[in-house]
N, CA, C and O atoms as CSV, one atom per row, in Angstrom:
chain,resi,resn,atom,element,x,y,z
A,1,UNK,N,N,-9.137,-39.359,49.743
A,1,UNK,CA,C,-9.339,-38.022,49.247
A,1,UNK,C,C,-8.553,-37.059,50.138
A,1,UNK,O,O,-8.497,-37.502,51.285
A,2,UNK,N,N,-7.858,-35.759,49.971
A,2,UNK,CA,C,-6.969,-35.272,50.210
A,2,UNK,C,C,-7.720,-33.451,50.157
A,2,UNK,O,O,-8.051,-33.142,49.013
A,3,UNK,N,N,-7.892,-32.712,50.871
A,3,UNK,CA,C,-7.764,-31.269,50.860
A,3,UNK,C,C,-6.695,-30.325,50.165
A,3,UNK,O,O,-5.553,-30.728,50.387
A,4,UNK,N,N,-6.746,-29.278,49.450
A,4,UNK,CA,C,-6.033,-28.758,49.301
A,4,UNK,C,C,-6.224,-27.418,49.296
A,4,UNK,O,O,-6.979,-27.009,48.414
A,5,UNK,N,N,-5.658,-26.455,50.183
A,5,UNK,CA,C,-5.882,-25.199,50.408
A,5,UNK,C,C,-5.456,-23.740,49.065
A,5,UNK,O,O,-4.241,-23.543,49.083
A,6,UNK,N,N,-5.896,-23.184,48.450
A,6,UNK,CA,C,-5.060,-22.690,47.261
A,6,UNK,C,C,-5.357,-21.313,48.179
A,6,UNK,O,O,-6.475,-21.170,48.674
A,7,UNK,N,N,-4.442,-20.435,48.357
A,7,UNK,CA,C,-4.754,-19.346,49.395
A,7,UNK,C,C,-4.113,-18.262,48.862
A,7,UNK,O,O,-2.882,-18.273,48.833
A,8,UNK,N,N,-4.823,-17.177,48.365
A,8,UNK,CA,C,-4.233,-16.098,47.625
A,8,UNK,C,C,-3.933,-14.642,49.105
A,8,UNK,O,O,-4.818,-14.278,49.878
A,9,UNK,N,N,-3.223,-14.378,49.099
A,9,UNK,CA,C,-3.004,-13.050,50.237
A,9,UNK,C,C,-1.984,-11.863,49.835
A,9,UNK,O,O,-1.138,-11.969,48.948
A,10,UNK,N,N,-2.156,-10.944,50.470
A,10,UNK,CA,C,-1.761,-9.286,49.787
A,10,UNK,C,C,-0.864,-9.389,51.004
A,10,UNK,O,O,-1.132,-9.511,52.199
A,11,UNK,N,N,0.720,-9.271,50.091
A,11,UNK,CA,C,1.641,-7.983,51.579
A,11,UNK,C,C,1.874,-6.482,50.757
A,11,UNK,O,O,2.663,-6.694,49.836
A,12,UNK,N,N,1.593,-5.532,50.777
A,12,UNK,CA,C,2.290,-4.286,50.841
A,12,UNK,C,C,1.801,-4.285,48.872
A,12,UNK,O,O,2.439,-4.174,47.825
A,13,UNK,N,N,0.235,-4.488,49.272
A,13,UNK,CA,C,-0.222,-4.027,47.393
A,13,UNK,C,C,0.215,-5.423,46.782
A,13,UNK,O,O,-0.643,-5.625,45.923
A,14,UNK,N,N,0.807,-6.145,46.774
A,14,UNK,CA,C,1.255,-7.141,46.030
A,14,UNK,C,C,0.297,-8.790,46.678
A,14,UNK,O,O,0.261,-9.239,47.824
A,15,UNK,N,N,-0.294,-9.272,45.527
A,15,UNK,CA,C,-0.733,-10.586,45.679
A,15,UNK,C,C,-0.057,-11.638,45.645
A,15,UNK,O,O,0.566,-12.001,44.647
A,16,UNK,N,N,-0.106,-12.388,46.961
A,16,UNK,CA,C,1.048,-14.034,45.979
A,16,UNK,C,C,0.102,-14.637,46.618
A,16,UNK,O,O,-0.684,-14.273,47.492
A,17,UNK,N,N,0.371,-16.097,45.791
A,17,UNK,CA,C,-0.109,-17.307,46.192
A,17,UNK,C,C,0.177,-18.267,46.527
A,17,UNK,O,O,1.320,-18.516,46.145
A,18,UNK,N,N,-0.467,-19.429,47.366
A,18,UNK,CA,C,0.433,-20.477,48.045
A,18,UNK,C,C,-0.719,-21.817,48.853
A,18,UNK,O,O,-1.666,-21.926,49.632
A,19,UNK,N,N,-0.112,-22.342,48.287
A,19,UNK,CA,C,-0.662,-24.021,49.109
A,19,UNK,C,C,-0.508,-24.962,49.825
A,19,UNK,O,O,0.464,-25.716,49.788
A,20,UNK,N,N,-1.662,-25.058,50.742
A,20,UNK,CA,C,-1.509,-25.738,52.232
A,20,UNK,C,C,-2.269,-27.345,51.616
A,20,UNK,O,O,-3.381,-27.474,51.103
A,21,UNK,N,N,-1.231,-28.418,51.884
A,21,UNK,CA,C,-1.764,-29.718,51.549
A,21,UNK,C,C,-2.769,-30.144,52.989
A,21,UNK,O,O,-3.830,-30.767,52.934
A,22,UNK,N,N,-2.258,-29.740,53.949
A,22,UNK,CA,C,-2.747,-30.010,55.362
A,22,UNK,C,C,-2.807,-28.856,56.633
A,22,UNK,O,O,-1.984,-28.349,57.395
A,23,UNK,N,N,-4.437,-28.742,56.371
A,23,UNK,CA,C,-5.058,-27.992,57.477
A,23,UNK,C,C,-6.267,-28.874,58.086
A,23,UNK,O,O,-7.306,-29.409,57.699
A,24,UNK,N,N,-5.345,-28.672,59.534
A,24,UNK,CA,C,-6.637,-29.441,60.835
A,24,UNK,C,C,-8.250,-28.999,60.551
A,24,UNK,O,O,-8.768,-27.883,60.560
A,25,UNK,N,N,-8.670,-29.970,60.366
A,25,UNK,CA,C,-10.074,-30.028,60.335
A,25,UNK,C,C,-10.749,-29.033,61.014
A,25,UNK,O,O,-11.364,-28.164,60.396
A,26,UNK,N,N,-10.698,-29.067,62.247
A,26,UNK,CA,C,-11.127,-28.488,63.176
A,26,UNK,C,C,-10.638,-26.902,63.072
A,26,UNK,O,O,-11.331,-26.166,63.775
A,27,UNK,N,N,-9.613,-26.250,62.357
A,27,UNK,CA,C,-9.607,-25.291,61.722
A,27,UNK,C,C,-10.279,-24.981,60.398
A,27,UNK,O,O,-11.068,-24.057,60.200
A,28,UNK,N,N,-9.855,-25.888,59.508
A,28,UNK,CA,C,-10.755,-25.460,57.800
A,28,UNK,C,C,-12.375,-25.536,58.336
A,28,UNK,O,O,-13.249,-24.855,57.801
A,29,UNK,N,N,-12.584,-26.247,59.204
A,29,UNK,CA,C,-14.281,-25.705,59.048
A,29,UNK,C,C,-14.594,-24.340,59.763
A,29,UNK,O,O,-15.807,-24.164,59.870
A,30,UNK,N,N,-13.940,-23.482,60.202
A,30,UNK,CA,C,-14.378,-22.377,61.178
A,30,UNK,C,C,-13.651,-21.363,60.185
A,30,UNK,O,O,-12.509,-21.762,59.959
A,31,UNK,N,N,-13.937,-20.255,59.565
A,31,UNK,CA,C,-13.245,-19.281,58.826
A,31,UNK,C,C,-12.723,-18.325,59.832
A,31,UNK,O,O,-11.597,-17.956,59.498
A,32,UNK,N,N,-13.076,-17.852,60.806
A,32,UNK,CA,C,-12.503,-17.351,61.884
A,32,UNK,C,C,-11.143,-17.358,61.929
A,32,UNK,O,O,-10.287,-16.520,61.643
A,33,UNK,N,N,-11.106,-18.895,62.502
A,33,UNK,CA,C,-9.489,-19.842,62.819
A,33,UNK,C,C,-9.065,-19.977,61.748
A,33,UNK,O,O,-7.854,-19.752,61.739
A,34,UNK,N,N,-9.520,-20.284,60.647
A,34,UNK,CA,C,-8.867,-20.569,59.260
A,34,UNK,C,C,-8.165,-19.323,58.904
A,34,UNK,O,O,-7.103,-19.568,58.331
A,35,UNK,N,N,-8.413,-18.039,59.057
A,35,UNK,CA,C,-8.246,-17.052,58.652
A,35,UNK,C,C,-6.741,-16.634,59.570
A,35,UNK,O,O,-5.679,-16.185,59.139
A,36,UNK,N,N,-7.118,-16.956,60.864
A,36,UNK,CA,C,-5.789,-16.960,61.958
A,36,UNK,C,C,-4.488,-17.890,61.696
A,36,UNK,O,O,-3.361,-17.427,61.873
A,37,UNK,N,N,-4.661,-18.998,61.340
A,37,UNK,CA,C,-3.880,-19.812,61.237
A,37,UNK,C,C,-3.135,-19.869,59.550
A,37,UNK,O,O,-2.057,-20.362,59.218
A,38,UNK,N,N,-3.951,-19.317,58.886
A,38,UNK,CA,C,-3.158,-18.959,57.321
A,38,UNK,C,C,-2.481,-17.561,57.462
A,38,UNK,O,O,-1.592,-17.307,56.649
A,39,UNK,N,N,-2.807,-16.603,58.423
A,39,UNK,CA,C,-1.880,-15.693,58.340
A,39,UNK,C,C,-0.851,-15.789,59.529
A,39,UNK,O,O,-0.058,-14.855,59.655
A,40,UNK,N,N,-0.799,-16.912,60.465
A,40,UNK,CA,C,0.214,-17.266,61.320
A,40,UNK,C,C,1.703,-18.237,60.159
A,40,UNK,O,O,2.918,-18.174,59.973
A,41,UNK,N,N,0.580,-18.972,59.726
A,41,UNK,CA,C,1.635,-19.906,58.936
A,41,UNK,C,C,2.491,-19.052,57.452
A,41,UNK,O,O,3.650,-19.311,57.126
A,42,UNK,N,N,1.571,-18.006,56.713
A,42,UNK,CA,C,2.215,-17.091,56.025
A,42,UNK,C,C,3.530,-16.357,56.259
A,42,UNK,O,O,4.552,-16.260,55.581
A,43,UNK,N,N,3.124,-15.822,57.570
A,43,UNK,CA,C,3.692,-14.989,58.337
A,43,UNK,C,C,5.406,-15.579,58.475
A,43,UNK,O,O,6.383,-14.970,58.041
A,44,UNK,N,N,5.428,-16.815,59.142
A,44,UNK,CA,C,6.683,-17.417,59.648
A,44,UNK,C,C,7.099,-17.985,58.154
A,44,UNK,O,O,8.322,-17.953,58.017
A,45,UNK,N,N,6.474,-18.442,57.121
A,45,UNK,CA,C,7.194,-18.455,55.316
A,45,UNK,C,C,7.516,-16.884,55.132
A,45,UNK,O,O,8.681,-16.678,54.791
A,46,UNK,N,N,6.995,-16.141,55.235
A,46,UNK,CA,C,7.209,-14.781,54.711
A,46,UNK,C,C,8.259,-13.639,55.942
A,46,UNK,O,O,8.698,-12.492,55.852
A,47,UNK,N,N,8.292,-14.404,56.707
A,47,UNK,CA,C,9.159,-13.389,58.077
A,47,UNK,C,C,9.275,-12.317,57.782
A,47,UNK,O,O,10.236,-11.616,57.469
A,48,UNK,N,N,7.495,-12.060,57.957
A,48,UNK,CA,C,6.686,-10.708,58.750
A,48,UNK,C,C,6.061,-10.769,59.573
A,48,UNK,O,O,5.860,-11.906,60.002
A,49,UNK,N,N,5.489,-9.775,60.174
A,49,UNK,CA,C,4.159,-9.679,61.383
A,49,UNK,C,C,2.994,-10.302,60.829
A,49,UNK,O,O,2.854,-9.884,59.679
A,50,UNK,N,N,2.153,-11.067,61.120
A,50,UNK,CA,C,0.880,-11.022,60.995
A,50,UNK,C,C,0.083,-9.940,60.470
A,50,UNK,O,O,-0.258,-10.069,59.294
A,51,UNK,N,N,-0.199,-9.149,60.935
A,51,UNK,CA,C,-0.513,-7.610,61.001
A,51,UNK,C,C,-0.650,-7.339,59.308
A,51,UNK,O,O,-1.735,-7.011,58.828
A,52,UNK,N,N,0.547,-7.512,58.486
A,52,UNK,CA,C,1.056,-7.366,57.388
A,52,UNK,C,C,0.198,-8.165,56.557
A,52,UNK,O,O,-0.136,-7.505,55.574
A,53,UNK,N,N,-0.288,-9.311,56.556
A,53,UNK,CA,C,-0.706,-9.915,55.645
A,53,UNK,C,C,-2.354,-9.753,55.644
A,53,UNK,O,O,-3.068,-9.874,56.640
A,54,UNK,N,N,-2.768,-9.470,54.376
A,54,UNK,CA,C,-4.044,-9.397,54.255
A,54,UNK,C,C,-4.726,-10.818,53.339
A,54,UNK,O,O,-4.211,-10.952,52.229
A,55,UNK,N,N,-5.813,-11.861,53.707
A,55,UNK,CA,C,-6.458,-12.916,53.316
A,55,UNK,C,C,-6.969,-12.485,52.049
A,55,UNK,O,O,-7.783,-11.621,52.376
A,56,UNK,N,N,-6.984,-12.586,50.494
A,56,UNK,CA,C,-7.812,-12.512,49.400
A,56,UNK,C,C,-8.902,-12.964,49.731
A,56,UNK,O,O,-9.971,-12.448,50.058
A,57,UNK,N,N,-8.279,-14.736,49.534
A,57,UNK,CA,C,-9.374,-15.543,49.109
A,57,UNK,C,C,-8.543,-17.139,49.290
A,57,UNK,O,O,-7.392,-17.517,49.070
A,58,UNK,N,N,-9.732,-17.773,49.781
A,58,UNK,CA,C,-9.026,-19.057,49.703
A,58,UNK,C,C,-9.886,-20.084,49.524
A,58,UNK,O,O,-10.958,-19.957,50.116
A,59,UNK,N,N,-9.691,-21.336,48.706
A,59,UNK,CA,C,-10.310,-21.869,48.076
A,59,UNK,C,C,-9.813,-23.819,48.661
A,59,UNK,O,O,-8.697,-24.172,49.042
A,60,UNK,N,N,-10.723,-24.464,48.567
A,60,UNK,CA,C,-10.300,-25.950,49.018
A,60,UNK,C,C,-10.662,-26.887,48.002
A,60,UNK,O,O,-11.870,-27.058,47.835
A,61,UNK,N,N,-9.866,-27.524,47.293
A,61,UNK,CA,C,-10.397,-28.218,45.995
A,61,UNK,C,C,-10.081,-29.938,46.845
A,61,UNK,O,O,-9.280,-30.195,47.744
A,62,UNK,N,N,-10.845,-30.660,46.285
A,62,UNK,CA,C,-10.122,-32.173,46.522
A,62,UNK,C,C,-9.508,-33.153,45.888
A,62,UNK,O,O,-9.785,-33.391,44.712
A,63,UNK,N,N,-8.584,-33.865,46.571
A,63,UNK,CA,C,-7.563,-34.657,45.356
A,63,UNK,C,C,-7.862,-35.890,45.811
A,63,UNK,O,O,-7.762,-36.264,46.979
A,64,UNK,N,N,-8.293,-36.629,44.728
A,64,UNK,CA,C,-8.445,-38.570,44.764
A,64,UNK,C,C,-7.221,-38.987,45.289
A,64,UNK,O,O,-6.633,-38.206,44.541
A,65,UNK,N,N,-6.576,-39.360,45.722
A,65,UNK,CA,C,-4.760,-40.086,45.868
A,65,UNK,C,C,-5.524,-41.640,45.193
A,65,UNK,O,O,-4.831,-42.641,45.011
């Protein structure tokens, strides 16, 4: 079984969306860190500040392989 992150986030009024196949455990269970580490990893796809990105919503569905 496989995680899959579906993670909706706002830059500048505008929503996009995007999916993480693999997030450390030890992050997806703490929303804190989860929250840090999806707008670190956004951030360096999107080459902006952190600062910039605002979290919607994020959702973890599971995949059978």
């Amino acid at each position: 079984m496989k995680k899959i992150f579906n993670v909706v986030y706002c830059i500048n009024g505008r929503d996009k969306e995007v999916h993480f196949d693999y997030i450390p455990e030890v992050i997806s269970s703490d929303e804190i860190k989860l929250n840090i580490y999806l707008k670190k990893e956004i951030a360096k796809q999107e080459h902006i500040e952190e600062d910039e990105i605002s979290i919607v919503k994020a959702t973890c569905t599971f995949k059978f392989i």
